[in-house]
C-alpha positions in Angstrom: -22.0 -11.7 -0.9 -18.6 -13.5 -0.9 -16.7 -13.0 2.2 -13.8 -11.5 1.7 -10.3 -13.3 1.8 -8.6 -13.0 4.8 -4.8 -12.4 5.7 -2.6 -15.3 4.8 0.6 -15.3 6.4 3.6 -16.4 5.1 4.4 -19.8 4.3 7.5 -21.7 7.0 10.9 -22.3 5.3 13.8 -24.4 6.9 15.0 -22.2 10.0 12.3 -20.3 10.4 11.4 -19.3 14.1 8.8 -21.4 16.0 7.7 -19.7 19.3 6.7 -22.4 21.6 3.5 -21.2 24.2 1.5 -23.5 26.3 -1.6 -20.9 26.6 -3.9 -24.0 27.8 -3.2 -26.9 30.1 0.2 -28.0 32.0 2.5 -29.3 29.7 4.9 -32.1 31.0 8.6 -32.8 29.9 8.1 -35.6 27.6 6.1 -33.1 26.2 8.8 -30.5 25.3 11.0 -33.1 24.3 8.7 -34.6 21.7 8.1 -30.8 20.6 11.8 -29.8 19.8 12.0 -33.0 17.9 9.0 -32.4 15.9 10.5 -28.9 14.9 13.9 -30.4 14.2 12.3 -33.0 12.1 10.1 -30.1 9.9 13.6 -28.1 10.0 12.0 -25.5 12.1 14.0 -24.0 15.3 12.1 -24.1 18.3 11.8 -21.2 20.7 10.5 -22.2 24.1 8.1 -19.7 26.1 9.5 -18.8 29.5 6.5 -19.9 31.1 5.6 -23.5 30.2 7.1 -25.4 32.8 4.6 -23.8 35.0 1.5 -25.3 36.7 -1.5 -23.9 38.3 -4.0 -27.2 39.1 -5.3 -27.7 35.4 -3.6 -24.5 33.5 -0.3 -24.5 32.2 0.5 -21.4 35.4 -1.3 -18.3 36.1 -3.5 -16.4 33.4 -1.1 -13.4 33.6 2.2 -15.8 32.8 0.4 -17.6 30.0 -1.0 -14.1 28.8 2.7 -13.1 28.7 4.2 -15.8 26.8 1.4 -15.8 23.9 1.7 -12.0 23.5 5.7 -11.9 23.4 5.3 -14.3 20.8 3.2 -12.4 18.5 4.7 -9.6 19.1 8.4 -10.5 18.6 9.3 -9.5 14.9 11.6 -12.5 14.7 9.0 -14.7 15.0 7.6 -16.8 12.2 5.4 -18.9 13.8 3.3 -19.6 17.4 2.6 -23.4 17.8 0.5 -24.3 21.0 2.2 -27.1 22.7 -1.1 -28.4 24.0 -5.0 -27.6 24.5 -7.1 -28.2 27.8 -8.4 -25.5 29.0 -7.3 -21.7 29.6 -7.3 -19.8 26.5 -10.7 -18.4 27.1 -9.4 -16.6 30.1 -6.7 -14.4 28.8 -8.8 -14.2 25.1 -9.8 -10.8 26.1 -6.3 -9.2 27.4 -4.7 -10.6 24.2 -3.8 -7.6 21.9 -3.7 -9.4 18.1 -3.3 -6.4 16.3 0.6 -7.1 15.5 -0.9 -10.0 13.5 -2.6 -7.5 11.1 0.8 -5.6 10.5 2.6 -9.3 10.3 0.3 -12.3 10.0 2.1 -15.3 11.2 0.4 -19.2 11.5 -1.0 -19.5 14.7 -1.1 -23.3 14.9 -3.2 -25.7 18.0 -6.6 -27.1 18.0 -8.9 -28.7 20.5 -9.1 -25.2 23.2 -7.0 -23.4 20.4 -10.1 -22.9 18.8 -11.6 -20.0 20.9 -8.1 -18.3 19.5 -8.8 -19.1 15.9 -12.3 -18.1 15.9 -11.1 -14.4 17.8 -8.5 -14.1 14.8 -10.9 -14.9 12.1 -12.7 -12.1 13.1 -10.5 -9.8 12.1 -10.0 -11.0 9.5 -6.5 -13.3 9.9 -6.2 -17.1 8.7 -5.5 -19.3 12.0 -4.6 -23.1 11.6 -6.6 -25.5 13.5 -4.1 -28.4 13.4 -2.0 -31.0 15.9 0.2 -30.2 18.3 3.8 -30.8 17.8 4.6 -34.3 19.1 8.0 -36.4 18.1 6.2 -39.1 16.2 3.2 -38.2 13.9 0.9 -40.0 11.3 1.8 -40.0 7.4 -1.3 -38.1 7.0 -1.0 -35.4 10.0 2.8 -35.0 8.4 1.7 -34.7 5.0 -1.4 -32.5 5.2 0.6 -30.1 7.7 3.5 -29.4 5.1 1.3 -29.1 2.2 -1.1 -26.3 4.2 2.0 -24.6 6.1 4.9 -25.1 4.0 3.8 -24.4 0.6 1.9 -21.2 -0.7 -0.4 -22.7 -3.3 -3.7 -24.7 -2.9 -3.0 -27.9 -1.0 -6.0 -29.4 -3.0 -7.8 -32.7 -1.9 -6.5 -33.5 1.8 -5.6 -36.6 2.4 -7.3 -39.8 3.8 -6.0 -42.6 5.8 -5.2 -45.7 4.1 -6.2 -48.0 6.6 -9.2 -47.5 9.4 -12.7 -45.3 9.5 -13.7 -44.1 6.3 -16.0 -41.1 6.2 -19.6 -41.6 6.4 -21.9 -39.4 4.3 -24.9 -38.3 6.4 -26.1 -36.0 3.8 -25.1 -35.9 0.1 -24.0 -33.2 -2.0 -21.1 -31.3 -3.0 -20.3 -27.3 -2.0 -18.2 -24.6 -1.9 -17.2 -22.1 0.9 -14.8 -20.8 3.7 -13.8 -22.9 6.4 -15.0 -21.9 9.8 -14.8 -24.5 13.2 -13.0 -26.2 15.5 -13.6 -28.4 18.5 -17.6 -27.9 18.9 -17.3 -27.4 23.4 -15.3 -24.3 22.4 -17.5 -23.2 19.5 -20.6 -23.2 21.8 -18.2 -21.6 24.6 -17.4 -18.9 22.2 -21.5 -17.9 22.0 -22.2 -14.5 22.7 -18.5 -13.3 23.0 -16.2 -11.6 20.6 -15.1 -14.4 19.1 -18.3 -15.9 18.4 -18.4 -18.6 15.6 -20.3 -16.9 11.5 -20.6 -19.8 9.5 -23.1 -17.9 6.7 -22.0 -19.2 3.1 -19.3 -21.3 5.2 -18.1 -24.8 5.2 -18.2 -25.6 9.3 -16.1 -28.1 10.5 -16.4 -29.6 14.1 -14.9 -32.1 16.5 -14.7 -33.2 20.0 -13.8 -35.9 22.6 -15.1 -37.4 25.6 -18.9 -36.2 24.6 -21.7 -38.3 24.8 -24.5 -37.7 22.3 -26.8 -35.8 24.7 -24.0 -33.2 25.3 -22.9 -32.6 22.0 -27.2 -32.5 21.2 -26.8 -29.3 23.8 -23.8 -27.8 22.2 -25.3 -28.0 18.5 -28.5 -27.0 19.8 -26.9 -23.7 21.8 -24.7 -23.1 18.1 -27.9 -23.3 16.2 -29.9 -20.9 18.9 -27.4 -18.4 18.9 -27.4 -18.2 15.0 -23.7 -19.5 14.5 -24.9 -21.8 12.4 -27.4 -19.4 10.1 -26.5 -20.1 6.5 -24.2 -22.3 6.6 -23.1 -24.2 3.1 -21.5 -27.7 4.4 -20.8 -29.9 7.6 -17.5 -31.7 7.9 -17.5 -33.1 10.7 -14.2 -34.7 12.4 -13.9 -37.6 14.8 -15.7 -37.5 18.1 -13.9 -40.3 20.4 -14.0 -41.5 24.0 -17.4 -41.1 24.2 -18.4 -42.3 27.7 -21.2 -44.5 28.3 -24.3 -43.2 29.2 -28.2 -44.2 30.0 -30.5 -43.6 27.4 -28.2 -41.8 25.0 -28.3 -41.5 21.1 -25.2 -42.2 19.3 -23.1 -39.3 18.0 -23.9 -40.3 14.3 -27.2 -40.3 14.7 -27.4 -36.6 16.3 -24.9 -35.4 13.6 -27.4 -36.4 10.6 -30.0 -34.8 12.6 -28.5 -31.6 12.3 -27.7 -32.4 8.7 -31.3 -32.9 7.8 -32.5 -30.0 10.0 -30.2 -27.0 8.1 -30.7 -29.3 4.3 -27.3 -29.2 4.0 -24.2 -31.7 2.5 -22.9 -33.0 5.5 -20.3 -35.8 6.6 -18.5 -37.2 9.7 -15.6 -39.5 10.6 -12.9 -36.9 8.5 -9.5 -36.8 10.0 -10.2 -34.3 12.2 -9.7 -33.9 15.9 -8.4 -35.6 18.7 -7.2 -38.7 16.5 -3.6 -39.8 15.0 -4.7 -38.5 11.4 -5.6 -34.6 12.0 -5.9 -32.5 9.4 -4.3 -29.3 9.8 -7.5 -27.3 8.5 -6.9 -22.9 7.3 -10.1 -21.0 8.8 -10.8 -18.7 6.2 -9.7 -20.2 3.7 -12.1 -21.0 1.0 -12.6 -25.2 0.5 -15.1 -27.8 -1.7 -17.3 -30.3 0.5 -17.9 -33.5 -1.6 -19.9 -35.3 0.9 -21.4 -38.0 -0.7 -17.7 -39.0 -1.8 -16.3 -38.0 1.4 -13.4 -35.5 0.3 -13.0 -32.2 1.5 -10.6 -30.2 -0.9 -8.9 -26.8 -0.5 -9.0 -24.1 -3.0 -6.4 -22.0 -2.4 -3.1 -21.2 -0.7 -2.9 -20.9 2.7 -0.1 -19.2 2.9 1.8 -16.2 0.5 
């Protein structure tokens, strides 16, 4: 059974409001700056949270302040947009006091990646597209640039995304080409997210993951806990992203190599090294939205609008 599409909100126009939240880690000042430039550059105008100068150790201030900020900004009717200066680590702790429900009335993109994800995966749930894509820094690649205005700023199918010109190509670990929703994010939060409301459904999906600072053995235990748990049970495609800074480590397997394990294991089309992650080129990726998987040719294609 097809799953059924879910809201799409509408697509950004020049001047539309861009609430600012830093729901995660502390965000510095260089930071905000590069922020309001990146909205000024995509003609957007910026609307900074009251909380995100704060700091509490290695979260952007308290959970309750955080909380705060996130919520005004989906509830404010004059929003059109909630863009997460940063990831880290702290959305996990105020997922479950978060009320999304205005986001059913008035979907809005709710943009981040990296500890974003746990939020995505909660909003795909019921049912609402969330956009696992960069955070707004001054200076951005041509292919982050380009793949963010054809997914956000236009409200029909941003077809094949795009590919850097220069560095890692994708490697196919598995041929074969298929067809379904995308469903992902940064694979530490995606195993966090077992056994909680906002836990990762990939059946009939395309599942895309990334990370950064894993070595092979960990991100072994993370798939491993995803394919336990059944968040991986009928799942059509792997696209994986870019997993870099992997730190050195005795007796380890390399990422690849437990990537096309996985692959094998679940007979599926699977491919890593897309622009995806913590890496200059990141895709800004729809969950939700329904995609193609070429992974022999290493393309990954969406199929319809993100956004009305």
């Amino acid at each position: 059974m097809t799953a059924p599409t879910p809201l799409k909100p509408p697509a950004l126009k020049p001047g539309a409001r861009m609430a600012l939240v830093a729901p995660s880690g502390p965000v510095t000042e260089e930071r905000i700056r590069g922020a309001l430039a990146r909205c000024a550059a995509l003609g957007l105008e910026p609307v900074l949270g009251e909380a995100v100068r704060e700091r509490t150790a290695y979260l952007a201030g308290p959970d309750e302040r955080r909380a705060a900020d996130l919520q005004a900004a989906i509830d404010d009717p004059t929003m059109d947009g909630v863009w997460a200066l940063r990831g880290g680590y702290g959305v996990t702790r105020i997922l479950a006091g978060l009320d999304l429900s205005p986001l059913l009335e008035r979907p809005r993109p709710i943009i981040g990646f990296s500890d974003l994800t746990a939020l995505h995966l909660a909003l795909l749930r019921l049912g609402i597209v969330g956009f696992h894509g960069p955070h707004p820094l001054s200076s951005v690649a041509p292919v982050t640039d380009a793949c963010f205005r054809r997914v956000l700023f236009q409200a029909e199918p941003a077809g094949a995304l795009p590919l850097p010109e220069d560095g890692e190509r994708p490697l196919t670990l598995r041929a074969g080409v298929t067809e379904g929703r995308l469903v992902g994010g940064n694979l530490a939060l995606a195993a966090a997210c077992c056994g909680t409301a906002a836990s990762m459904r990939a059946r009939g999906a395309i599942v895309f993951l990334e990370d950064v600072g894993e070595p092979g053995y960990r991100v072994d235990r993370m798939l491993t806990q995803l394919r336990l748990a059944g968040a991986l049970d009928g799942a059509a495609g792997l696209a994986f992203g870019r997993f870099t800074e992997v730190p050195p480590y005795a007796h380890d397997r390399p990422v690849q190599d437990v990537l096309g394990e996985l692959a094998d294991e679940l007979g599926i089309p699977a491919v890593c090294g897309l622009p995806i992650g913590h890496v200059p080129d990141n895709w800004t990726l729809p969950l939700g939205i329904r995609a193609r998987l070429d992974a022999g040719a290493g393309t990954l294609e969406l199929l319809e609008a993100a956004v009305t």
